[in-house]
VOVO-926108 format. One line per 10 residues: their letters; for each residue x, y, z of C-alpha. Coordinates in steps of 0.25 Angstrom, whole numbers, always signed. Layout:
<recs>
A> X/Y/Z; ...
</recs>
This chain:
<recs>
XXXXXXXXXX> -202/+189/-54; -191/+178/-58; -194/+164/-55; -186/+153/-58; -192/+151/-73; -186/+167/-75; -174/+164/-68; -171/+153/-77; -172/+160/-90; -165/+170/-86
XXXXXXXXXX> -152/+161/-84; -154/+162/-100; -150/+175/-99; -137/+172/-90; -132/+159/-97; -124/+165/-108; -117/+172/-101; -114/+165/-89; -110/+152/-96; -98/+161/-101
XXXXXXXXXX> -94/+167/-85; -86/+156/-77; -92/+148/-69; -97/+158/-54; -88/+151/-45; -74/+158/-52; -78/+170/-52; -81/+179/-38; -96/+179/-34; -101/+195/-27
XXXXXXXXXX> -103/+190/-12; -117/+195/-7; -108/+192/+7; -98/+201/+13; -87/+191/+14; -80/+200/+25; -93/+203/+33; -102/+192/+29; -117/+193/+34; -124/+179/+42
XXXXXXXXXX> -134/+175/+32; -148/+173/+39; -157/+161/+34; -170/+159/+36; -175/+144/+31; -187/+138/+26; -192/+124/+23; -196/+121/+10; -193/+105/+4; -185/+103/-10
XXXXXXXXXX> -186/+118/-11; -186/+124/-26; -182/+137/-29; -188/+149/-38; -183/+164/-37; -195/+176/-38; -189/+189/-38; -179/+189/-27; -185/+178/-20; -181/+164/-18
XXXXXXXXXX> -194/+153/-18; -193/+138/-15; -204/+130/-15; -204/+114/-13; -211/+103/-6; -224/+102/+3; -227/+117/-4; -217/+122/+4; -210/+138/-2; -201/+146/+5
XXXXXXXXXX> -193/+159/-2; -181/+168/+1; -174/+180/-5; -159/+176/-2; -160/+158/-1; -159/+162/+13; -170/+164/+20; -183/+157/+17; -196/+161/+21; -205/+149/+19
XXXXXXXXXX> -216/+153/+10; -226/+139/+9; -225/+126/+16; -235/+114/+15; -245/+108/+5; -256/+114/+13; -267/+122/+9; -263/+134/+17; -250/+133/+8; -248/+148/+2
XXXXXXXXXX> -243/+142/-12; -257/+137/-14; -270/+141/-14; -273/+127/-8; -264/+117/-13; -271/+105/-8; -282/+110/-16; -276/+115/-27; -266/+101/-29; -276/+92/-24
XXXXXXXXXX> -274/+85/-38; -258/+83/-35; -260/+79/-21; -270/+68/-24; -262/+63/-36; -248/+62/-26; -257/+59/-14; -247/+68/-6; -251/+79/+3; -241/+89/+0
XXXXXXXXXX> -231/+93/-14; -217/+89/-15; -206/+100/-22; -212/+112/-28; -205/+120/-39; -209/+133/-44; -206/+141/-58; -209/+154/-62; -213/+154/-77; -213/+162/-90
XXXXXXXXXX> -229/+169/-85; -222/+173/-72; -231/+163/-65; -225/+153/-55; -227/+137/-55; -225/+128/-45; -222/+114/-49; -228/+105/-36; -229/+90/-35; -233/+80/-24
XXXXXXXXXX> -229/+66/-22; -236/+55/-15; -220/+52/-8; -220/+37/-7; -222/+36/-22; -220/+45/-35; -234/+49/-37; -232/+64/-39; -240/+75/-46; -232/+86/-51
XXXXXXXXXX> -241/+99/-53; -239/+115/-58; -246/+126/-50; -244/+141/-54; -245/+156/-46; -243/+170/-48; -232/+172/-38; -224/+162/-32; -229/+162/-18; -242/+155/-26
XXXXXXXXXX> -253/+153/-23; -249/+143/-33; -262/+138/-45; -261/+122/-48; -260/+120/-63; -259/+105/-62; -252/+92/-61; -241/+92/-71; -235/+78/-69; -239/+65/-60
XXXXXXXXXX> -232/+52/-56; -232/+40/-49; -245/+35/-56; -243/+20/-53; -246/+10/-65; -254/+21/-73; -248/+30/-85; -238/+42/-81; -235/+55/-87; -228/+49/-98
XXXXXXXXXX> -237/+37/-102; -230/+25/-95; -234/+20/-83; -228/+26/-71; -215/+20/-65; -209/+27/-53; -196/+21/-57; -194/+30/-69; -206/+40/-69; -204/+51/-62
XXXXXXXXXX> -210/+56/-49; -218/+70/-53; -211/+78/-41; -201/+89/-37; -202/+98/-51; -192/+108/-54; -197/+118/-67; -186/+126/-74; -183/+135/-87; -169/+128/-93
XXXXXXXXXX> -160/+141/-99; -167/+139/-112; -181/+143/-106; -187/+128/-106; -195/+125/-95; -193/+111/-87; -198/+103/-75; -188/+92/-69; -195/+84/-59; -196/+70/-53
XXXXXXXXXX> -189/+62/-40; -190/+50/-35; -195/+40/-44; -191/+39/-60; -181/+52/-58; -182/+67/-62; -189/+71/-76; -189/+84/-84; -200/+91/-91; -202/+102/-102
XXXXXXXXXX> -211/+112/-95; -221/+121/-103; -219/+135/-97; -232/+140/-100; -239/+129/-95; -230/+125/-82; -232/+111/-87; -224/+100/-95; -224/+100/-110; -232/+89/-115
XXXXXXXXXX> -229/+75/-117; -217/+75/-109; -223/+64/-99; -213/+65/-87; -201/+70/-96; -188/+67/-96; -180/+59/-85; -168/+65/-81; -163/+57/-68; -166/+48/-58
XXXXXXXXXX> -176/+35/-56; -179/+22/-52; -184/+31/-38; -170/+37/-36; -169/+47/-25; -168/+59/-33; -176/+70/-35; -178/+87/-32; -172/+90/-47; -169/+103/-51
XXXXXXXXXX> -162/+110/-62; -154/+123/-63; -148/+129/-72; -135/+137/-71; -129/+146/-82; -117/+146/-77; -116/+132/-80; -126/+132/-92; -129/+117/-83; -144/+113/-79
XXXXXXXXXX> -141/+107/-65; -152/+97/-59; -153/+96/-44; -158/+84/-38; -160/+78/-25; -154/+63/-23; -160/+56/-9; -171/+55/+0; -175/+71/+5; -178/+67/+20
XXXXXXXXXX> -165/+69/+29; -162/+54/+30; -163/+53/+14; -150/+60/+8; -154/+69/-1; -144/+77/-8; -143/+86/-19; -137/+85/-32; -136/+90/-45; -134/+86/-61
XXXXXXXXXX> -133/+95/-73; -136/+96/-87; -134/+105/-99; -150/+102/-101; -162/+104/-93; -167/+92/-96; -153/+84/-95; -146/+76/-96; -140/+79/-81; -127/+73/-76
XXXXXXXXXX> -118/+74/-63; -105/+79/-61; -100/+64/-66; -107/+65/-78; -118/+55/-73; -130/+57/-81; -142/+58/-73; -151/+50/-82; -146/+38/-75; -146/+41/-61
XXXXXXXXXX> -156/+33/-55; -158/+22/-44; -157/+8/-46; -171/+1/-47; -163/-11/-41; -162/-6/-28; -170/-1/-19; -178/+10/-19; -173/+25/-18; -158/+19/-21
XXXXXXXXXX> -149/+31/-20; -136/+23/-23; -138/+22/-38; -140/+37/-38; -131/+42/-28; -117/+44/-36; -125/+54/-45; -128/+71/-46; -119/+80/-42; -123/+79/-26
XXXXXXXXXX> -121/+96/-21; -126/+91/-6; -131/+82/+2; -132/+79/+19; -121/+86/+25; -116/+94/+37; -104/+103/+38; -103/+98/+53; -99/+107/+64; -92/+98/+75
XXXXXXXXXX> -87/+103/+88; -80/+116/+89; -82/+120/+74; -90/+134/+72; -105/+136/+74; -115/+127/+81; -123/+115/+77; -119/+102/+70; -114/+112/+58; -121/+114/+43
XXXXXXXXXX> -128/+105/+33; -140/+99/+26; -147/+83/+27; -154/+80/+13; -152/+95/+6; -159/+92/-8; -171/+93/-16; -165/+108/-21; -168/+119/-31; -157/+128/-36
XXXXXXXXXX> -158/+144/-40; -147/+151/-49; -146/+166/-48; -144/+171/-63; -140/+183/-57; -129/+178/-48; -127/+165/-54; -128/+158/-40; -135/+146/-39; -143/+139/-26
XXXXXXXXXX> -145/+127/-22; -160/+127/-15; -164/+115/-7; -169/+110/+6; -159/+104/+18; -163/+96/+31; -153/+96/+40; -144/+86/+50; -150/+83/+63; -164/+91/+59
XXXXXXXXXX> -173/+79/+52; -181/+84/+40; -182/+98/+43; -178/+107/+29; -175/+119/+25; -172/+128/+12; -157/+127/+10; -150/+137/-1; -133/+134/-6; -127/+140/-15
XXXXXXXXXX> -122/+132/-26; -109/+135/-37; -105/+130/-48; -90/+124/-49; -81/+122/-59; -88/+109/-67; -101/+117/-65; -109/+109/-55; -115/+116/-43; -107/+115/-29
XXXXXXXXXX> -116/+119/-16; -111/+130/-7; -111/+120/+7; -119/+130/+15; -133/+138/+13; -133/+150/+3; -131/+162/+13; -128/+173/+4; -115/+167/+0; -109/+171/-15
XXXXXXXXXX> -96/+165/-22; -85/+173/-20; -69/+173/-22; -61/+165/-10; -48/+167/-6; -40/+154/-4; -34/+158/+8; -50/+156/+14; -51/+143/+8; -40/+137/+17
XXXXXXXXXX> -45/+130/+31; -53/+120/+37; -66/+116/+32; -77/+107/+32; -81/+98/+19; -92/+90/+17; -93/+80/+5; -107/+78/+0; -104/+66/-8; -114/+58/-17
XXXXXXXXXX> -121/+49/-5; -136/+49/-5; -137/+47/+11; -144/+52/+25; -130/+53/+28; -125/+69/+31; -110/+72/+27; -104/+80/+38; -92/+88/+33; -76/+84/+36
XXXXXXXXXX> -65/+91/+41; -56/+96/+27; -44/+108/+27; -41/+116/+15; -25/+120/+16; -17/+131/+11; -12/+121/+2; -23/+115/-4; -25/+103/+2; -39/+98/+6
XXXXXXXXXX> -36/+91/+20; -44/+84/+33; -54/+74/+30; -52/+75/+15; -40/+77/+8; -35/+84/-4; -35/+99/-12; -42/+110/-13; -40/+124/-24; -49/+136/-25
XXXXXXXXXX> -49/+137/-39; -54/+150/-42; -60/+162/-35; -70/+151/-27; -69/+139/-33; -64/+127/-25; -59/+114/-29; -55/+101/-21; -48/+88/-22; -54/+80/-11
XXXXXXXXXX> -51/+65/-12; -46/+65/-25; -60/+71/-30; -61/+87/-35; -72/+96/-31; -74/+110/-37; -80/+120/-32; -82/+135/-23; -78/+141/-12; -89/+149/-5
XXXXXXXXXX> -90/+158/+7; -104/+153/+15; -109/+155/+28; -109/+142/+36; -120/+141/+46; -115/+132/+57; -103/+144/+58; -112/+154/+54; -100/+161/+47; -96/+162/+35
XXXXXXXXXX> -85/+151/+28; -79/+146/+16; -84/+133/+8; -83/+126/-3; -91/+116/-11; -86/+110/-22; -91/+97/-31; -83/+84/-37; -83/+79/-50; -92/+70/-44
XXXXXXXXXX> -104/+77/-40; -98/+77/-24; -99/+91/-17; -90/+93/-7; -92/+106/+3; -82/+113/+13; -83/+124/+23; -71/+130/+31; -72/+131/+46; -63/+141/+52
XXXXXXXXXX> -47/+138/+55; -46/+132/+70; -32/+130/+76; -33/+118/+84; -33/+125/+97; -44/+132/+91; -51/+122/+87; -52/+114/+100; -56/+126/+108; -67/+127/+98
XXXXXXXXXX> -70/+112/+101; -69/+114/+115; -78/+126/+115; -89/+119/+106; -89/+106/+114; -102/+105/+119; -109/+93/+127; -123/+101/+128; -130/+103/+141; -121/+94/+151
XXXXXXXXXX> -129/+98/+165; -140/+89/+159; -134/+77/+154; -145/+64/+150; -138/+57/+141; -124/+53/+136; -116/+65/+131; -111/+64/+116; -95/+68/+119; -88/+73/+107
XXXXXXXXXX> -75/+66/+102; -73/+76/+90; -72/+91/+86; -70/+98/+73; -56/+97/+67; -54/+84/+73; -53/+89/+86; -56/+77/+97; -63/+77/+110; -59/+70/+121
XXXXXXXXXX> -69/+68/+135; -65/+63/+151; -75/+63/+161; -75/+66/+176; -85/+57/+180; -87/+45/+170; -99/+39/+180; -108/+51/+174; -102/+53/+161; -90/+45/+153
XXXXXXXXXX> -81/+53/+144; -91/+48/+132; -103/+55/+137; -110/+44/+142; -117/+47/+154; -122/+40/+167; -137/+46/+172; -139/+46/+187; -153/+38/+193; -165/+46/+193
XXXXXXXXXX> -166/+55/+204; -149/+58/+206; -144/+69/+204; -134/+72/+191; -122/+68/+189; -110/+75/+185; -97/+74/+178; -86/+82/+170; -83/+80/+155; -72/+85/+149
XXXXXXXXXX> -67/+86/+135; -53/+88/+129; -53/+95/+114; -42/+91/+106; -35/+94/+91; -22/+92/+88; -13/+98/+101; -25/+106/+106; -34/+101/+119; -46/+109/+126
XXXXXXXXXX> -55/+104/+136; -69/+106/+140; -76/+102/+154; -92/+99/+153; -100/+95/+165; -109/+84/+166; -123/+82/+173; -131/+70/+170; -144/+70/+175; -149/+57/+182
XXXXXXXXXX> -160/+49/+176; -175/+52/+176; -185/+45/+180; -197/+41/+170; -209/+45/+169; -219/+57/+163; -211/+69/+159; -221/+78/+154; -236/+78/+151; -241/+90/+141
XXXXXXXXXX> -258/+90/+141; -260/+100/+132; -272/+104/+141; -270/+118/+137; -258/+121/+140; -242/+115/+138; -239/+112/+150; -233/+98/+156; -246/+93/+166; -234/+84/+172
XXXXXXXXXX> -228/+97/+177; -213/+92/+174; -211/+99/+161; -212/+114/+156; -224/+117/+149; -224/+117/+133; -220/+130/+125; -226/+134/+111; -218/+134/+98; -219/+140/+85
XXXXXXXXXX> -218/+130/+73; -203/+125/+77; -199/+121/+92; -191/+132/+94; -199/+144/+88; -212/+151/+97; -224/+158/+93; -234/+145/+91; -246/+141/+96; -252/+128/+102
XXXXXXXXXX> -266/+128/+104; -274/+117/+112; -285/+107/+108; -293/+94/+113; -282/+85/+113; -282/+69/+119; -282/+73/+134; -289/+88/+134; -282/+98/+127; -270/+95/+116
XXXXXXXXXX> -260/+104/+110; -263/+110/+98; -251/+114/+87; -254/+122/+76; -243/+118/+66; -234/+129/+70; -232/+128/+84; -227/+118/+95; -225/+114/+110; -211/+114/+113
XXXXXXXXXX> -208/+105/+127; -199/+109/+139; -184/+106/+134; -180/+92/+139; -193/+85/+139; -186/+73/+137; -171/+70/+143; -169/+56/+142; -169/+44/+130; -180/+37/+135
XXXXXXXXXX> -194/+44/+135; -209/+45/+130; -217/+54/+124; -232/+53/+121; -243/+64/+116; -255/+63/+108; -254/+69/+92; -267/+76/+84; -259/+82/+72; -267/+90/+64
XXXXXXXXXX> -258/+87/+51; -248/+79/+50; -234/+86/+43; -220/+78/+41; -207/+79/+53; -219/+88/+62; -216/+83/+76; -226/+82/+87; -215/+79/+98; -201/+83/+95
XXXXXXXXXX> -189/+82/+106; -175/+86/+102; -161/+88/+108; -157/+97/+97; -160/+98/+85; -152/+85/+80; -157/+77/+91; -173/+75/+91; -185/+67/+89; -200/+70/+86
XXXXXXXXXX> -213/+64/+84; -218/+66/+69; -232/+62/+66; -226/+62/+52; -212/+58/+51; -202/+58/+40; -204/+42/+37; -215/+39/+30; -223/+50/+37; -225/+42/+48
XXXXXXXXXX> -227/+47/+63; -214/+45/+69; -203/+47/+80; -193/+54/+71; -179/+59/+78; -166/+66/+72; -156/+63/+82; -154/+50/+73; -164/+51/+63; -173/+40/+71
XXXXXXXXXX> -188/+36/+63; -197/+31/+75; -211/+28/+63; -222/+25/+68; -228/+18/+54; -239/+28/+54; -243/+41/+53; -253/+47/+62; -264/+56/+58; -269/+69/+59
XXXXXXXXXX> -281/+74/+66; -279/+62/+75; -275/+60/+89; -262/+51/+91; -256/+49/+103; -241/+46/+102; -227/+44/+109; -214/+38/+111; -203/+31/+118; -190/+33/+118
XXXXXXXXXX> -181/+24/+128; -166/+25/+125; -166/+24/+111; -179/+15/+110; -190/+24/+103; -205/+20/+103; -217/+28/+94; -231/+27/+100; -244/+31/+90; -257/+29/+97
XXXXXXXXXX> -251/+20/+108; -245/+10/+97; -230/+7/+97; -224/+12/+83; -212/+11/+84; -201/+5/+92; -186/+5/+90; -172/+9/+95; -162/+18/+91; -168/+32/+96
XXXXXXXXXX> -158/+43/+97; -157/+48/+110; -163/+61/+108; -165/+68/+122; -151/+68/+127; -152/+82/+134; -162/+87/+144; -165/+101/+136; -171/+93/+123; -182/+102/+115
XXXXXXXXXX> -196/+96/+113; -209/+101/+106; -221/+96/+102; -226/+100/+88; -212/+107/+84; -197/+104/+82; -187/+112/+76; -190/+110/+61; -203/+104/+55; -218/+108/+54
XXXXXXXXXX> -225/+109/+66; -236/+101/+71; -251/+103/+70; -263/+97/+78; -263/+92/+93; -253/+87/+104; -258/+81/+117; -252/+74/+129; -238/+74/+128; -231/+65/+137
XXXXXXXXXX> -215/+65/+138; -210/+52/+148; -197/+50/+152; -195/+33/+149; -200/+25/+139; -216/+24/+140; -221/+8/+138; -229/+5/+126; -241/+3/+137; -237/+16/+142
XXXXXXX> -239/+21/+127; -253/+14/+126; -258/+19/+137; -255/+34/+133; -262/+33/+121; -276/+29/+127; -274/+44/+134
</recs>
């Protein structure tokens, strides 16, 4: 077997000889893909949070947080191999047993990033830790096992923190603002065969530590080590070092921002000729004296933004109407917390990290890029997910065309840069939304001038998933430590082009219409979108629409749009029906008395999922509930409702709740338009934990201030009445404000109980669900709850 410690010496062995080969990227890489007949790479993803890598034979291992493990033999399809720090957890015996000592000392129910190393005996260790989270009281412990699919032995805590007003590891009295926080370890052999453990977030910044290879543990007297970045609580964290003979650099990846999708987490990168630093940037910047200002408030990422080489942060390669593929196109909201694996075989290097994603709230998954190093040697990011893809020679005459660019930048914000409209010409010239040169340097290395600043780096050949074909990018870094991506979309005349607009323009299911249509103005390639109506009493040419009174019949009208780019028209004709209004009261009332049915008679009945809202094969069972009978979810199934339960933007929904556990973003009522456009009931939400109405549409918090329990029945509901939202716990108002997206604008929205599309089911009980068109009193509420 050949961990990650193996691996490491090994670079010895390649080091002498690859410092004297030029740098990878001059010289033509084999192509594992037939560029002529190039096969569709088949992913298969997995979840696993601030995954860490470590190679066993032919297989790829990443372990991380909440005992989560997954592993693959190509970085392209997972198979999730643990998740949850429960006792049925495969990595360990019991682990609540066995780390009661750790959980008890970070009073925390679950470990943060995990990191496991093969050592010199052959045995595996992983380092875990856990963390209170709302301070740095942490305990950071080494377990070992006999293969690396565990069960995995404690050997003990290695390391505390957050000891308030009582001595730390190194003698003084803790202080948060310069001791570190003992979490997110990363263990690893330097090329002379030293072991090391960097560590440390949030707090007094990220620490290093000789290691004792024969123990696991740190040598002696060291008390937390050395301080190589970071402090006064700046937002960084998730370091981790490797090494790169073709460089001869020790390259430290670190997270900058807060990880959840509002909190712009980004990945960057320093290097150093030693492990244990002194790191800089690509400025020269030594990292020693990056940290926040303690006289601002807390969390301040200002004073740390300008610093690290940023390789990625939020972005989207959007795809607008009437470019290739379907969907709002490719890209990632708060990649970070990564590992990194360098292939000494082929002298690739990867970039390993988990991504949540626009319009899909904090679901995660694995991501793998390949990374390169250019000309200054600092690694640039391949823009799209490692398929297969290796670095060959290109021909100038395919780096000519259209593309789309995105520029990371160096902000730290929720904010996701969508890509802009750039041509590189025949005669070198960069042009379109930025302006100046571009040179293929050799057989794929690229360098621009964009804006008077140069970025150097390759051009690669990678399979683009919103096309699902196979295209021609670049990535390429500034002096600066800016990364800048691109990625060619086919050559379109204009006539082409507006016929491609005119045959992707799409208004969605116009027999049905409820709400005001969202008319589109613009197209890709600037191409502009003009609308008339026929019949401006039912619909204006800006979409917005006129209901008919209850009991009318529809109304109808024709809308027509004219494409346009340069001398190029086309037209398209949409039909319009707009329902009239509804009248209110009770929509559907499900028992649960043994079966799914709606006892109202007006809605179809209930249909089982398996653990995501789309996927079969689950059970739901039935127990006493409030009123008789109450559905009862196992933790991998649901309920999913008849489609277009709800139609309108004013409603209630109210049911009674008896969780078994409580898990974070699990819904209990989820309703969506599409996967963009959705809300749900979460007994524990992403703020603070609490129970709250949470919806992605525009990234709305409905909190309650509380978290209700489990093994307890609670009876809750909701109000929705154009745009003001009101959260009920136990017949008490929680919550009460404006501002809620209008999230059911269709009549074929999907709903569910227990399931969406992403997160961990619900366990325990459900009963007496009741959907309402209007907006139910508060008395109305309180009465409901005496049920």
């Amino acid at each position: 077997m050949m961990g990650k410690t193996l691996l490491q010496k090994l670079l010895l062995v390649f080091t002498a000889i690859l410092l004297i080969i030029p740098i990878s990227v001059y010289a033509a890489s084999k192509d594992k893909n037939n560029v002529d007949d190039p096969k569709t790479p088949v992913f298969k993803d997995a979840s696993v949070h601030d995954p860490s890598v470590i190679k066993v034979d032919e297989t790829f291992y990443v372990f991380g947080s909440h005992l989560a493990a997954a592993k693959s033999n190509d970085l392209m399809q997972w198979e999730q191999v643990a998740s949850g720090a429960t006792s049925d957890n495969p990595l360990f015996e019991d682990v609540v047993k066995e780390l009661k000592e750790t959980f008890d000392w970070a009073q925390s129910d679950t470990l943060w990033a995990a990191d496991v190393i093969q050592l010199e005996d052959g045995k595996f260790y992983m380092y875990y830790n856990a963390c209170k989270g709302d301070s740095p009281r942490s305990a950071l412990g080494v377990a070992v096992a006999d293969n690396v699919e565990g069960p995995y032995k404690d050997m003990g805590i290695i390391l505390k923190s957050g000891m308030w007003d009582q001595p730390s590891e190194d003698g003084t009295i803790y202080d948060a603002t310069i001791h570190p926080n003992a979490v997110d370890p990363d263990v690893f052999f330097d090329k002379d065969g030293k072991l090391w453990m960097m560590y440390g977030s949030y707090s007094g910044g990220i620490f290093i530590m000789e290691m004792d290879p024969k123990t696991a543990k740190p040598i002696p007297g060291q008390g937390y080590g050395k301080k190589l970045l970071g402090g006064n609580h700046s937002r960084i964290e998730g370091a981790y070092v490797l090494y790169s003979p073709e460089t001869d650099y020790y390259y430290m990846y670190l997270s900058f921002g807060g990880l959840d999708a509002v909190g712009g987490y980004n990945m960057r990168v320093v290097r150093s000729k030693n492990p244990d630093g002194p790191y800089y940037d690509a400025e020269g910047n030594d990292m020693i004296n990056v940290k926040a200002d303690p006289s601002l408030p807390l969390f301040d990422d200002k004073s740390i933004e300008p610093y690290g080489v940023k390789v990625m942060g939020n972005h989207l390669f959007d795809r607008k109407i009437g470019d290739p593929g379907n969907g709002i196109g490719t890209g990632y909201v708060s990649p970070g917390h990564n590992s990194a694996y360098y292939d000494p075989e082929t002298g690739e290097h990867f970039l390993i990290f988990h991504a949540r994603f626009p319009g899909q709230g904090e679901m995660h998954e694995i991501r793998v890029h390949q990374m390169f190093m250019n000309q200054d040697g600092w690694p640039v990011v391949a823009p799209y997910r490692y398929a297969g893809e290796t670095l060959d020679k290109v021909q100038r005459e395919d780096l000519i065309g259209d593309y789309k660019l995105i520029n990371h930048g160096k902000e730290i914000s929720a904010e996701i840069k969508k890509s802009v409209d750039i041509q590189l010409t025949k005669n070198n010239k960069v042009t379109g939304d930025v302006t100046g040169t571009w040179k293929k340097t050799g057989h794929n290395t690229a360098q621009l001038t964009i804006d008077g600043a140069q970025y150097d780096g390759v051009f690669l050949r990678q399979y683009d998933l919103t096309s699902k074909t196979y295209v021609m990018t670049f990535s390429a870094l500034s002096s600066k430590g800016i990364a800048i991506w691109g990625s060619k979309v086919p050559t379109r005349s204009d006539k082409q082009i507006v016929a491609d607009v005119a045959a992707d323009l799409d208004l969605g299911d116009t027999s049905n219409v409820i709400n005001d249509l969202t008319l589109p103005t613009e197209a890709t390639r600037d191409t502009v979108i003009s609308w008339a109506t026929s019949n401006p009493e039912v619909v204006s040419e800006t979409g917005e629409i006129t209901r008919p009174a209850a009991g009318s019949e529809s109304a109808r009208a024709t809308l027509t749009a004219t494409v346009k780019k340069g001398t190029e028209t086309a037209t398209k004709t949409f039909a319009i029906a707009v329902l009239p209004l509804k009248a209110g009261g009770e929509l559907a009332h499900y028992t649960f008395d043994g079966e799914l049915t709606d006892s109202l008679g007006k809605a179809s009945a209930g249909t089982i999922t398996g653990d995501r809202i789309d996927n079969s094969g689950g059970t739901i069972g039935f127990a006493e509930g409030v009123n008789g009978k109450a559905a009862a979810f196992d933790g991998s199934s649901g309920i999913r409702l008849p489609n277009g339960l709800i139609s309108s933007n004013t409603y209630s929904v109210s049911y009674w709740v008896k969780p078994d556990q409580l898990t974070p973003f699990t819904t209990t009522f989820f309703g969506a338009r599409d996967s963009s456009n959705w809300l749900s009931l979460v007994p524990m939400g992403p703020v603070g934990n609490q129970t709250m109405i949470w919806s992605g549409t525009s990234w709305y918090d409905a909190v309650t201030g509380m978290t209700i329990k489990a093994g307890e029945w609670t009876h809750l509901a909701f109000t929705v009445d154009n745009g003001q939202i009101a959260v009920y716990v136990n017949g008490e108002e929680k919550f009460n404000r404006g501002g809620f997206p209008n999230v059911f604008t269709t009549t074929n929205g999907t709903f569910g109980l227990g399931v969406n599309w992403w997160d961990t089911p619900y366990k325990g009980l459900i009963d007496e669900l009741q959907v309402f068109e209007g907006a139910l009193t508060p008395e109305q509420i309180a009465e409901m709850n005496k049920n």
